[in-house]
N, C-alpha and C positions, 0 to 999 in steps of 0.2 A: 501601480497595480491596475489591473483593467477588470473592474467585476463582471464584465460580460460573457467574461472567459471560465467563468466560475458558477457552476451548478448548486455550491456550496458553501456556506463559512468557510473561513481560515481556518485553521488547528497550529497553534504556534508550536514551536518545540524546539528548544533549546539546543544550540550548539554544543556539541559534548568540548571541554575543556582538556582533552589530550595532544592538542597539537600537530596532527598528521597532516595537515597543508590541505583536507579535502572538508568539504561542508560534509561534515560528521552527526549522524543524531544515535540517539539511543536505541533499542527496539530491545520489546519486555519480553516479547515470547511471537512465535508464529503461531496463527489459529487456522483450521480449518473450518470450515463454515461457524467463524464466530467463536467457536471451541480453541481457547488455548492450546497447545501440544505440549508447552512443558520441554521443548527443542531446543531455544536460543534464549534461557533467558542473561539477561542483560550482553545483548549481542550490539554490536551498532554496524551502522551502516553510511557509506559515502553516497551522496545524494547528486549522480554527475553527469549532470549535462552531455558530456563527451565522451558516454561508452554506452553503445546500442544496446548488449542484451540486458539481464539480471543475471549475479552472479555469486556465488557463498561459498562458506567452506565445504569441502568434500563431504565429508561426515553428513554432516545436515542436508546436503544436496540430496546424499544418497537416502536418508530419511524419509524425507522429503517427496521421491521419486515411490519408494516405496508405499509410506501411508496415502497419496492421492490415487495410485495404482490407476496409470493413465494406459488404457490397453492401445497394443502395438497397432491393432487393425482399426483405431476407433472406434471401437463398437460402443463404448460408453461414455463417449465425448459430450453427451446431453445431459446427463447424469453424474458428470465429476461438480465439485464442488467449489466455493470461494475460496481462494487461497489469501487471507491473511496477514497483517504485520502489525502487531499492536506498540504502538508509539504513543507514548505518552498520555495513555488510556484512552486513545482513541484508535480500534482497525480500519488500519486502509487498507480494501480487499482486493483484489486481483480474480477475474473472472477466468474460467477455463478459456475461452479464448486468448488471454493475455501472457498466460504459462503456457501454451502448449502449442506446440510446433506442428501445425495440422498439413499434408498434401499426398497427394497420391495415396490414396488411401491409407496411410500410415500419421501415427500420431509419439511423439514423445514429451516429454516435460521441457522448456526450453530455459531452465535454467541452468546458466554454466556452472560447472563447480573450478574455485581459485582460491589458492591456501597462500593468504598471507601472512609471511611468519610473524609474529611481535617483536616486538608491543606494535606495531601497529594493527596488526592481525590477530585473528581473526575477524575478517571482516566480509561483509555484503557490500554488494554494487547495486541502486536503483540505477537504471540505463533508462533509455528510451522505452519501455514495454509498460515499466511503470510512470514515466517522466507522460508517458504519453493519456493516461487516465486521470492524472493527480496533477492540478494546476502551480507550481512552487512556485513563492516569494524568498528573495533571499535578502535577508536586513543584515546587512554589514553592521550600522551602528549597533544592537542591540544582538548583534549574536543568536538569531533564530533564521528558521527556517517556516515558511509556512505552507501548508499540503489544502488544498482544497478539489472536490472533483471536476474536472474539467469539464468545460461545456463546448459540445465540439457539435457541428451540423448532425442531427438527429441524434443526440446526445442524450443522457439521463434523465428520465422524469424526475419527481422531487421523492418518490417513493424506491425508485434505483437509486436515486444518487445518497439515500439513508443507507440502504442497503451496501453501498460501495465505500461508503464511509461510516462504519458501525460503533456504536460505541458500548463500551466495556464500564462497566460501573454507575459512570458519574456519565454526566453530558457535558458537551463541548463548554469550555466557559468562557473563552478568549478567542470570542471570534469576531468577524470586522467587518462582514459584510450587513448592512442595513435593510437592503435592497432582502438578501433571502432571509432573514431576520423577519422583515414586513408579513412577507410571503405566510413564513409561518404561524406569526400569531393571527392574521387573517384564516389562516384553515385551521379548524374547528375538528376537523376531523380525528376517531384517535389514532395513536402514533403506535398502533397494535406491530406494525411491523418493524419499529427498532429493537434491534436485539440488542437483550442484554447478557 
C-alpha cells in the first residue's frame, strides 16, 4: 500500500462469500446527498479494475436517473448533488462531475444500465469513474477490499475527502492509515461537517 496515494483511512469491507470470480462487496443502500434512498438494499457490487464506466441494473439506473434529475442543457449541473453508495456503514460519494457525462452543452447521468441475470445478478460495476476517486487495496489473504480517497495532484482537502467519504452512523473503526490518523487528532477543530 502506498499511503501517499490516500487522502484517507482504509474502510475495510469484506468480500461477499457468493463466489462470482469478481472482488464482490455488499452495498446497504445508495444515498443522495448522504440520505439513503431505500433503492438497493443489500445490492453488491464487483469492484473491477477492467471496466471504464459504472454500471447497474436497469430499474435502479432508471431511478436513479430520475431522482438526481440531471437537466439535458445543464442548466443545473452546480446544483445536483452527491451521489452515494453506502458499504458497510461507510458512503463513498461520487460528485456530479463523476456521474455525469458533461460536453457540448449537454449533460446525462453516465451510468450504464446491465441486467445480470442470477444469482449472479443483479449486480453494480465500480469501473474507473469510481476506481478513479477511491484509492482500493485488495487483500487476497483475508478476503477484503479496502476504499480509501484518493490523493491525486490538487486532490481533496481533509474536509472534502470527509465529505467524499461519509459516514453513516458509527465512524470508521478499522482503518490503517497512521499518517491521517496523526493528522486528525492534531486538529482540534469540530468535525461539524461529517454527516451523519
Amino acid at each position: 500500500m502506498k499511503t501517499s496515494h490516500m487522502a484517507s483511512d482504509l474502510h475495510w469491507v469484506p468480500v461477499t462469500s457468493r463466489h462470482t470470480g469478481f472482488w464482490e462487496v455488499q452495498i446497504s443502500d445508495i444515498t443522495i446527498d448522504d440520505r439513503p434512498q431505500n433503492l438497493c438494499v443489500d445490492c453488491y457490487v464487483a469492484v473491477d479494475t477492467g471496466t471504464s464506466d459504472l454500471a447497474g441494473p436497469t430499474e435502479i439506473i432508471q431511478q436513479l436517473a430520475w431522482r438526481l434529475n440531471v437537466e439535458p442543457d445543464c442548466g443545473n449541473f452546480h446544483n445536483l448533488p452527491r451521489l452515494g453508495f453506502l458499504i458497510n456503514g461507510v458512503i463513498m460519494n461520487l460528485e456530479p462531475k463523476d456521474y455525469v457525462d458533461e460536453g457540448d452543452g449537454s449533460c446525462e447521468v453516465s451510468v450504464m444500465s446491465l441486467d445480470i441475470p442470477p444469482p449472479t445478478g443483479p449486480l453494480f460495476i465500480f469501473g474507473i469513474p469510481f476506481l478513479e476517486k477511491f484509492y482500493t487495496v485488495y487483500d487476497n489473504v483475508n478476503e477484503h477490499i479496502g476504499f480509501a480517497v484518493a490523493n491525486q495532484a490538487g486532490g481533496p482537502s481533509k474536509i472534502d475527502a470527509a465529505l467524499i467519504m461519509s459516514q453513516l452512523g458509527a465512524s470508521v473503526s478499522n482503518s490503517s492509515s497512521s499518517r491521517d490518523s496523526a493528522l486528525r487528532q492534531a486538529d482540534h477543530q469540530p468535525r461539524s461537517y461529517l454527516r451523519k
